[in-house]
N, C-alpha and C positions, 0 to 999 in steps of 0.2 A: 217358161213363164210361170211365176207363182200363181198357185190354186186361188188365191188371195185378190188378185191383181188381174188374173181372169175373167173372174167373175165380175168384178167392178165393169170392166171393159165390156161385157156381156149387159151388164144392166144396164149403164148407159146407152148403150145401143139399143136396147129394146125400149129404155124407158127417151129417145130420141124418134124414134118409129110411131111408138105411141104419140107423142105431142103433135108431131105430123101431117098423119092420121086425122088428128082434133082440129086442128089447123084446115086443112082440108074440107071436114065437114062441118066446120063453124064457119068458113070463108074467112078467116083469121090468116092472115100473110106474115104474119110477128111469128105465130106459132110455128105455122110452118116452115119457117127459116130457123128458128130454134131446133127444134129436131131434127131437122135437119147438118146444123153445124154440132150436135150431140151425137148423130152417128159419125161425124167426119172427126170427132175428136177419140172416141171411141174406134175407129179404125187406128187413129196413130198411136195408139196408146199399145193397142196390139202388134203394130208394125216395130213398133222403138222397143218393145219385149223380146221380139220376134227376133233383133237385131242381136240384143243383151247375150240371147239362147242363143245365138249360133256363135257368136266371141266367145264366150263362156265355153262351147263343144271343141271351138279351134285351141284354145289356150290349153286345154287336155288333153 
């Protein structure tokens, strides 16, 4: 996975935990369902990379 594309996927997930998080102690259910589908998007982003890297090691 590019160094690039990492971190993106890293931010998203932190910045989906956070909203959460807000969500939670504001009793906000909008928020919380937002950060919540930011980490889940943020996981496939890693997963579909995850995939990229190892076709990419087989093909070599």
């Amino acid at each position: 996975m590019s160094t690039e594309n990492r971190a993106k996927a890293i931010a998203k997930n932190i910045e989906g935990k956070i909203q959460e998080v807000v969500g939670e102690v504001t009793g906000n259910p909008s928020d919380k369902a937002e950060g919540k589908a930011k980490q889940v998007e943020s996981q496939a982003r890693h997963t579909a990379q995850n995939i990229k890297d190892e076709i990419k090691k087989a093909l070599d």
